[in-house]
Biopython code that builds the backbone (N, CA, C, O; Angstrom):
import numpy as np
from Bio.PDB.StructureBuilder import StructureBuilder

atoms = [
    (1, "UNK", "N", (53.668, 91.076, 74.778)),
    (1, "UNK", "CA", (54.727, 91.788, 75.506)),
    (1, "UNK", "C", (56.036, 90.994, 75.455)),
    (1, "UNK", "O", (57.174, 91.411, 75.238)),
    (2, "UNK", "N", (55.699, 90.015, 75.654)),
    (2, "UNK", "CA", (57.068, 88.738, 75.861)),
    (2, "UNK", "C", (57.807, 88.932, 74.754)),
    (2, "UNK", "O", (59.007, 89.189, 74.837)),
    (3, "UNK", "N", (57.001, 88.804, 73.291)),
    (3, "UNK", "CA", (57.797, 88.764, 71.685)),
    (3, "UNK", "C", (58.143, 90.104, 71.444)),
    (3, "UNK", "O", (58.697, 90.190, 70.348)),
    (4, "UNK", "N", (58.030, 91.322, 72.091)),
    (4, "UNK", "CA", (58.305, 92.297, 72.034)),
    (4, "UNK", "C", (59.874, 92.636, 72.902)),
    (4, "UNK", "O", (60.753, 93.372, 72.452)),
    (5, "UNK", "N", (59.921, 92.058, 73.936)),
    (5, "UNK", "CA", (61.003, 92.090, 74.527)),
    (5, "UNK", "C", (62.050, 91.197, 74.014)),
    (5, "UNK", "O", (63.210, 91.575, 73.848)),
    (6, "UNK", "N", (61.628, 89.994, 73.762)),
    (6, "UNK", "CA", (62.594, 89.282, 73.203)),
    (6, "UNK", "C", (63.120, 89.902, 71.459)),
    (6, "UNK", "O", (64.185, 89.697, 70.877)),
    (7, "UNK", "N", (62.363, 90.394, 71.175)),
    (7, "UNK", "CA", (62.939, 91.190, 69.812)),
    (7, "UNK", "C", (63.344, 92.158, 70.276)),
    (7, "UNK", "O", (63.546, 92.927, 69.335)),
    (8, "UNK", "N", (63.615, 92.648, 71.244)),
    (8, "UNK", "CA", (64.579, 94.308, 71.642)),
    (8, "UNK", "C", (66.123, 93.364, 71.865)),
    (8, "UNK", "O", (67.140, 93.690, 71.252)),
    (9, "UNK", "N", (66.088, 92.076, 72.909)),
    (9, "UNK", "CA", (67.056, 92.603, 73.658)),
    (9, "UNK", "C", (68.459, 91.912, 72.584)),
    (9, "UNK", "O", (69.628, 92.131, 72.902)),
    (10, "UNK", "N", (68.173, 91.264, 71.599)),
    (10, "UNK", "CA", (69.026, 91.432, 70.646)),
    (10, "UNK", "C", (69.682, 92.583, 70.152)),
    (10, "UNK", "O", (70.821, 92.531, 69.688)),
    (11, "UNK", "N", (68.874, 93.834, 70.248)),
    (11, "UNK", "CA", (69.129, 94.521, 69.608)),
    (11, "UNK", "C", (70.321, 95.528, 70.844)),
    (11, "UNK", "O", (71.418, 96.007, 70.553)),
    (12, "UNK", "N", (69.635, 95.577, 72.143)),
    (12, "UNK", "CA", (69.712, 95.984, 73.010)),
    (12, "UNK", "C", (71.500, 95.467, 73.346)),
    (12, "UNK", "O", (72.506, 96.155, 73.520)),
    (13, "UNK", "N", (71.324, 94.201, 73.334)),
    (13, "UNK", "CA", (72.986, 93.393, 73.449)),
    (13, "UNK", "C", (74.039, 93.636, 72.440)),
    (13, "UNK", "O", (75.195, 93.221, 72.514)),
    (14, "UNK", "N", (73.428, 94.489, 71.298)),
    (14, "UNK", "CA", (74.473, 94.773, 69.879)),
    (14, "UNK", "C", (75.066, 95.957, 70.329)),
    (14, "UNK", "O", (76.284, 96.088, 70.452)),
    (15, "UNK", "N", (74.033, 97.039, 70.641)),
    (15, "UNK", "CA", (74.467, 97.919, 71.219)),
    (15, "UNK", "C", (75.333, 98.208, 72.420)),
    (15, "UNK", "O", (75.932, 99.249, 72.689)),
    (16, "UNK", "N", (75.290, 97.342, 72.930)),
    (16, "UNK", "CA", (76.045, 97.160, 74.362)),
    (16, "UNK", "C", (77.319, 96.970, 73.613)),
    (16, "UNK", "O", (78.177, 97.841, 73.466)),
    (17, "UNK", "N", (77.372, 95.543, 73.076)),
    (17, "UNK", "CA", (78.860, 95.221, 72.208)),
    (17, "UNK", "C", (79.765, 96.373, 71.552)),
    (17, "UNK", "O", (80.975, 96.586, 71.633)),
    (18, "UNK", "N", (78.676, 97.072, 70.835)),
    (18, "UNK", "CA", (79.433, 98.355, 70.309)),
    (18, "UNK", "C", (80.013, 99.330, 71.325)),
    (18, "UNK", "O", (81.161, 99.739, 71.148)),
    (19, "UNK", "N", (79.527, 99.606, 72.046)),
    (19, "UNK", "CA", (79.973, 100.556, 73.276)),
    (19, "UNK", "C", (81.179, 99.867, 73.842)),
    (19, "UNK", "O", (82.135, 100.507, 74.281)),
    (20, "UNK", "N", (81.141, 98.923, 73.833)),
    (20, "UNK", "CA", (82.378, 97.944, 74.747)),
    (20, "UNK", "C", (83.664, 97.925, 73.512)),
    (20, "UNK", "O", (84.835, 97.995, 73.885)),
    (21, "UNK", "N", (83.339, 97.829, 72.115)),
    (21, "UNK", "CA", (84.065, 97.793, 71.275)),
    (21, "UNK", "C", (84.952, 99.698, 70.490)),
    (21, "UNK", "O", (85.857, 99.957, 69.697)),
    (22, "UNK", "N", (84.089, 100.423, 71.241)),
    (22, "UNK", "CA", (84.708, 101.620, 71.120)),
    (22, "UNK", "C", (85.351, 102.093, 72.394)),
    (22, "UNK", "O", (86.123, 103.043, 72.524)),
    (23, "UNK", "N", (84.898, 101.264, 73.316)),
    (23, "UNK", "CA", (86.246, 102.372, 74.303)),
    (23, "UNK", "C", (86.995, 101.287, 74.429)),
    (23, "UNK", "O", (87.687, 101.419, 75.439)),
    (24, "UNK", "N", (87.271, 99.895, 73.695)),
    (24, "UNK", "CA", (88.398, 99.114, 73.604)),
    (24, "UNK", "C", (89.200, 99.856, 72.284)),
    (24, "UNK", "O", (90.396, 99.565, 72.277)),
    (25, "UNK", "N", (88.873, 100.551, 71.422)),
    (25, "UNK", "CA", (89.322, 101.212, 70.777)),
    (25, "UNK", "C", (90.051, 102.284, 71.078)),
    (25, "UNK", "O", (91.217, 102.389, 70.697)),
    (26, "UNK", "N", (89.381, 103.285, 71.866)),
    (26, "UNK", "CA", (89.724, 104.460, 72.666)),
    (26, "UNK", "C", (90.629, 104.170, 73.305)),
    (26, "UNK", "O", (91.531, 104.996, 73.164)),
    (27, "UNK", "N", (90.936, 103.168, 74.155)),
    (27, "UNK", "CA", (92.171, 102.814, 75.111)),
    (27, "UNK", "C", (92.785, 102.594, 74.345)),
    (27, "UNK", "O", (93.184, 103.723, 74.063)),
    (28, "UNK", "N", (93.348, 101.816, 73.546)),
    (28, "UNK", "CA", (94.150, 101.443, 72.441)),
    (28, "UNK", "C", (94.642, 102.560, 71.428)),
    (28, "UNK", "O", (95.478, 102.350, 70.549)),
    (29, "UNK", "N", (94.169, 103.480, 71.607)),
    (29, "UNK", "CA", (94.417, 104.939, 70.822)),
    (29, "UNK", "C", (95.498, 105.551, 71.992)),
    (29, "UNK", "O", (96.711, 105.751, 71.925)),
    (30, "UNK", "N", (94.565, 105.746, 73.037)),
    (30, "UNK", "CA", (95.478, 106.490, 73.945)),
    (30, "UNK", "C", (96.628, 105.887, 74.203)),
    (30, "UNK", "O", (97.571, 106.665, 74.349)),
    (31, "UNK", "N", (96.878, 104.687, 74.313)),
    (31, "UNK", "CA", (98.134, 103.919, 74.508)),
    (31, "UNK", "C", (98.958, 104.014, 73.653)),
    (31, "UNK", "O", (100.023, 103.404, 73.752)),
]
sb = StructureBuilder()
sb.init_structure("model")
sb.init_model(0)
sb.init_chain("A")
sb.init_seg("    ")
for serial, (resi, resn, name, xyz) in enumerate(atoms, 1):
    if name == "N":
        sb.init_residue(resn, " ", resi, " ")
    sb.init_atom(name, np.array(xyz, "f"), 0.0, 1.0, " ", f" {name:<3s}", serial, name[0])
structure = sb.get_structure()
């Protein structure tokens, strides 16, 4: 279970980054 989670939350934290990196985009559009 442990090596299973620890191989998500990499993946889990990229995705986060991306989300944070498109509505820093989005604001920057609207502006």
């Amino acid at each position: 279970m442990a090596g299973k989670f620890l191989a998500l939350t990499p993946a889990l934290y990229a995705a986060g980054a991306g989300q944070v990196e498109l509505r820093t985009v989005r604001y920057h559009a609207l502006d």
